[in-house]
C-alpha positions, -999 to +999 in steps of 0.1 A: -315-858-785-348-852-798-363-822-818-382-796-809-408-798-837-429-762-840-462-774-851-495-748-862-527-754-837-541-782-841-580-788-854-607-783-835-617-814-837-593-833-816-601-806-790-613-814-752-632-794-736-621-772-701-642-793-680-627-825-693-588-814-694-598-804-655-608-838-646-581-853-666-558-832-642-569-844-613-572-880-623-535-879-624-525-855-600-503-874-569-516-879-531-504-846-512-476-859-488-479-848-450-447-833-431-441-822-397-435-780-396-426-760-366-454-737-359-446-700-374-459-677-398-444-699-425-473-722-422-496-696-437-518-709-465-510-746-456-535-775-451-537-795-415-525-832-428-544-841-392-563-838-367-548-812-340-555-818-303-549-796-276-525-808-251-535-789-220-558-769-209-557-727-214-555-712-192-547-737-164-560-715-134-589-696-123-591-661-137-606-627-142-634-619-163-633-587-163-611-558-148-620-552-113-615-565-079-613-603-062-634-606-031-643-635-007-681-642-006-698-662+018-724-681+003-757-680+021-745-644+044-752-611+035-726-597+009-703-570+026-701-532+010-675-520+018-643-534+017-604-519+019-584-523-014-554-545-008-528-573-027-511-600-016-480-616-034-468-650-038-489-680-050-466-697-076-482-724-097-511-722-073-516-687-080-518-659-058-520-666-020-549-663-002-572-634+003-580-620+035-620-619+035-620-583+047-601-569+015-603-568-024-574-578-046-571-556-078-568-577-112-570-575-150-592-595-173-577-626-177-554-625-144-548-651-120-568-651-090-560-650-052-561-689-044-594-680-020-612-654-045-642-665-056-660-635-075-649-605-090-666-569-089-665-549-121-649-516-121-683-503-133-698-513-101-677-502-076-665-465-064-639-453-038-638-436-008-609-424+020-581-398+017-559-425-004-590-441-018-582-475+001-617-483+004-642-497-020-678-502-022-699-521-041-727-504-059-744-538-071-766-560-051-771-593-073-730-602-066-729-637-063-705-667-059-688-670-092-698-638-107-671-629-135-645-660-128-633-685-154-626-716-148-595-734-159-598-745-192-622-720-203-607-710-236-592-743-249-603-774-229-576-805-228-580-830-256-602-805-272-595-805-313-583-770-324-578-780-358-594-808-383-575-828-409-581-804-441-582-773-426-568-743-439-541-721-421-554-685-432-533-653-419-569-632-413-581-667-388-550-662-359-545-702-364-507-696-354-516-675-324-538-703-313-512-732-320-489-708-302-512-707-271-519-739-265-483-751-262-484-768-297-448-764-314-449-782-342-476-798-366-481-821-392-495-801-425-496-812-467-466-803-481-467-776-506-456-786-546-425-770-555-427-758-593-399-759-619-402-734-648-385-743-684-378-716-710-373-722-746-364-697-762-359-696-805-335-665-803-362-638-811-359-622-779-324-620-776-319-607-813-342-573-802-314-578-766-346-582-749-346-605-713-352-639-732-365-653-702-395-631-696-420-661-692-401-671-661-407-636-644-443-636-652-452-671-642-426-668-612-448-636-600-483-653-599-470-683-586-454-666-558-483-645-549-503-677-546-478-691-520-458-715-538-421-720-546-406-718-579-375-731-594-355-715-622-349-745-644-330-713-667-338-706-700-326-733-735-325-729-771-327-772-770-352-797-764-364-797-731-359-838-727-320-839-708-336-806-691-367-822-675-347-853-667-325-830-642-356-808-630-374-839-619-352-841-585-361-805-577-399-801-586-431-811-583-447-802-608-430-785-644-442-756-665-424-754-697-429-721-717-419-715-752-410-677-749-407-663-783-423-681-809-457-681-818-460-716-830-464-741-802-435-768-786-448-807-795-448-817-761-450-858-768-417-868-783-400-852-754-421-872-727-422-904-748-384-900-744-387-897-703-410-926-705-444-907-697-476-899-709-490-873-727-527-870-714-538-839-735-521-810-760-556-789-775-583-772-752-613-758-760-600-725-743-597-694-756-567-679-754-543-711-744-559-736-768-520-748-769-519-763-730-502-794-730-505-820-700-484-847-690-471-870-669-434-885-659-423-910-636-401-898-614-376-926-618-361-914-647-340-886-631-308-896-614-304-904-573-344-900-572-358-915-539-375-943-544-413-945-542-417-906-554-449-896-572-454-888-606-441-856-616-470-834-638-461-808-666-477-788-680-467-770-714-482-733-719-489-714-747-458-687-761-480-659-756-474-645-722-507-635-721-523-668-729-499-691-708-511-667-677-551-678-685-534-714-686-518-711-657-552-697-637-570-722-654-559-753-650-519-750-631-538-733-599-562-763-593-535-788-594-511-771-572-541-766-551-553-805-550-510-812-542-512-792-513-541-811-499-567-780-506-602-800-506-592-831-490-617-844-459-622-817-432-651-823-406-650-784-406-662-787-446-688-815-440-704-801-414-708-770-434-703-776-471-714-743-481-678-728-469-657-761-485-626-749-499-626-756-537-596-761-561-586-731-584-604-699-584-633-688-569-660-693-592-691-663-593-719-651-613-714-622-629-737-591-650-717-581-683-715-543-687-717-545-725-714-572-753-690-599-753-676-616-783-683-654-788-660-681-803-678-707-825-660-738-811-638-723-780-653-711-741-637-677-745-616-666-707-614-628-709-595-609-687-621-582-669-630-566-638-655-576-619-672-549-592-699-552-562-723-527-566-733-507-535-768-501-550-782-535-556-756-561-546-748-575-573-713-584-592-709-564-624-681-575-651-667-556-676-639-568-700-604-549-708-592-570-736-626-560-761-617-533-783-603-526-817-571-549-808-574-586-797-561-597-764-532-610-782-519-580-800-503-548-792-531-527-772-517-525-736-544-524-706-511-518-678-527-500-647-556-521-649-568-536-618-577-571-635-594-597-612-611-620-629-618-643-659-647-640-677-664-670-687-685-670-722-695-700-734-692-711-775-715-703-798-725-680-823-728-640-818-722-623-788-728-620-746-749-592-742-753-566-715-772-576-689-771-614-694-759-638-663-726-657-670-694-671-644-663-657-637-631-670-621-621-643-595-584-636-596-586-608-567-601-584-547-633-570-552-642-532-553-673-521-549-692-496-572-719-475-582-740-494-605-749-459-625-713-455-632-707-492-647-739-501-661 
């Protein structure tokens, strides 16, 4: 067994910077891996593994346009006027059967056609006469052959590509209504990382008979909201090493969190033990200097399939707080890079200003008011960021600056955080007005500059 060895932060010195633990990341971040999925609303938020190809054509008749009524023209004679309303049944795969010239078959948008129709009249352009109103006449005189009729295949052509390899399945795009349409009943999408979540826990928590395993909740809830399944690797007062060994057959990816103690788990006797590497443990990131990343070959858990893929963990700070910024920061991208998010999409390269890109959105922001500065640290506070209505621009304004530190005891529940500010390190403060970035975390709302500024 090996010990779990609390250790104080280390020195800023052996500190990376955000940009470089980032790259690090996905240096060492696995391939995603394609699988086939039956097409329902479970596929939400996945990425197309390849290219999709319709299989037939939609629809595969002739039909309406526009609600009105089917009618015979002649080409080259003088249209008709008045016509008596009638419908004929049958038609089966051939749709409807035929016409007779001297009548008007009343359809829907999108309806089949009479086999012999060849133009529709608009409701607008029509009006009835007779007791029963079984005759119509046509009020326009530019009706043509092939006025308001679609021709098979007008909506999805056969062999035409519906979807590109890297394309992302969003609820608000109808891409499962589409998949539905065109006969498609299953596809083949980047399977999504599943993520295993270690507590350790010193005994603090439990002493007050507070729910020891609180990190799990909150890192369970984000991860959740983001579309990904986690696993409850449960809560130990021991070193994590004969526990990651087991969670390596059901996850992806691991977070270990060391719930109640301030000082910070040493991360690299316990993967030295699994036979991994330890690629990082000290960011220049303020709060969640503490992140730890490594890597373990899957091979050392029990009955593992061959040829798996390195399993990544990830060890976040004990401050809820600060393991959430962690999480945002630098989990989010990697989960995002396993699930195939950014890989080749002709969609993308054709227009690279709407590429999907790993992690947050990333915006320029106007502070509200002064921001404090770390020395040595890029500094992640929590804010709100608002759209004015006034001038367009994104305003951000911080809820963890104020008498108590993000860290201590001053509570900002009710808040409606959505983003991460981003101040840079050096000496005095971000003041109001100047330009920095922020990580967006969720909606925006929009504002009235007087009232924020």
């Amino acid at each position: 067994m090996v010990d779990t060895v609390p250790r104080l932060r280390a020195s800023s010195d052996s500190m990376i910077s955000v940009e470089e633990a980032l790259r690090i990341i996905r240096d060492h971040t696995p391939a995603p891996v394609a699988t086939d999925v039956k097409v329902t609303s479970s596929i939400i938020g996945s990425i197309i593994a390849e290219d999709v190809h319709a299989p037939a054509m939609v629809p595969e008749f002739r039909s309406s346009g526009v609600d009105g009524y089917a009618v015979v023209v002649e080409e080259g004679k003088p249209m008709k006027k008045l016509f008596r309303t009638g419908y004929t049944t049958g038609g089966g795969s051939g749709g409807l059967a035929p016409l007779d010239p001297a009548a008007m078959a009343k359809v829907a948008a999108g309806e089949i056609l009479p086999s012999n129709a060849n133009a529709v009249v608009s409701v607008e352009n029509i009006t009835h006469h007779g007791r029963e109103k079984e005759y119509v006449e046509i009020l326009s005189n530019d009706f043509v052959v092939g006025k308001n009729v679609r021709q098979p295949g007008h909506f999805i052509t056969l062999g035409s590509r519906l979807f590109a390899r890297g394309d992302h399945i969003s609820a608000a795009s109808g891409a499962t209504g589409l998949l539905a349409l065109a006969g498609i009943r299953t596809i083949k999408v980047f399977r999504k990382p599943r993520v295993g979540i270690l507590s350790i826990a010193d005994g603090i928590a439990t002493h007050f008979d507070q729910n020891p395993d609180v990190g799990y909740l909150a890192l369970a809830s984000v991860l959740s909201s983001w579309g990904f399944a986690t696993v409850d690797l449960a809560l130990t007062h021991n070193t994590p090493c004969g526990e990651l060994k087991h969670a390596l057959l059901s996850s992806d990816v691991i977070l270990i969190m060391n719930d109640a103690s301030p000082s910070r788990l040493d991360l690299k006797p316990t993967i030295d033990c699994l036979g991994g590497t330890c690629h990082f443990d000290c960011v220049s990131l303020k709060p969640g200097s503490e992140t730890s990343f490594a890597t373990v070959p899957a091979n050392v858990a029990e009955r593992c399939p061959p040829g798996q893929s390195p399993k990544l963990v990830f060890s976040l700070p004990s401050e809820i707080q600060s393991a959430l910024v962690a999480l945002h920061v630098f989990v989010l991208p990697s989960l995002h890079d396993l699930s195939g998010l950014g890989r080749a999409s002709h969609t993308a390269a054709a227009k690279p200003w709407i590429a999907p890109q790993l992690g947050l959105p990333r915006v320029a922001v106007v502070l509200t008011h002064q921001f404090p500065l770390d020395l040595k640290r890029t500094n992640y506070h929590l804010g709100v960021v608002t759209a004015s209505r006034s001038d367009a621009r994104l305003y951000a304004t911080s809820v963890s600056v104020g008498p108590v530190d993000v860290r201590g005891s001053r509570s900002n529940h009710g808040v409606e955080v959505n983003a991460l500010i981003i101040l840079r390190a050096g000496r005095g403060v971000g003041i109001k007005g100047e330009i920095v970035e922020a990580l967006l975390m969720g909606p925006i709302p929009g504002s009235d500059t007087r009232l924020i500024c």
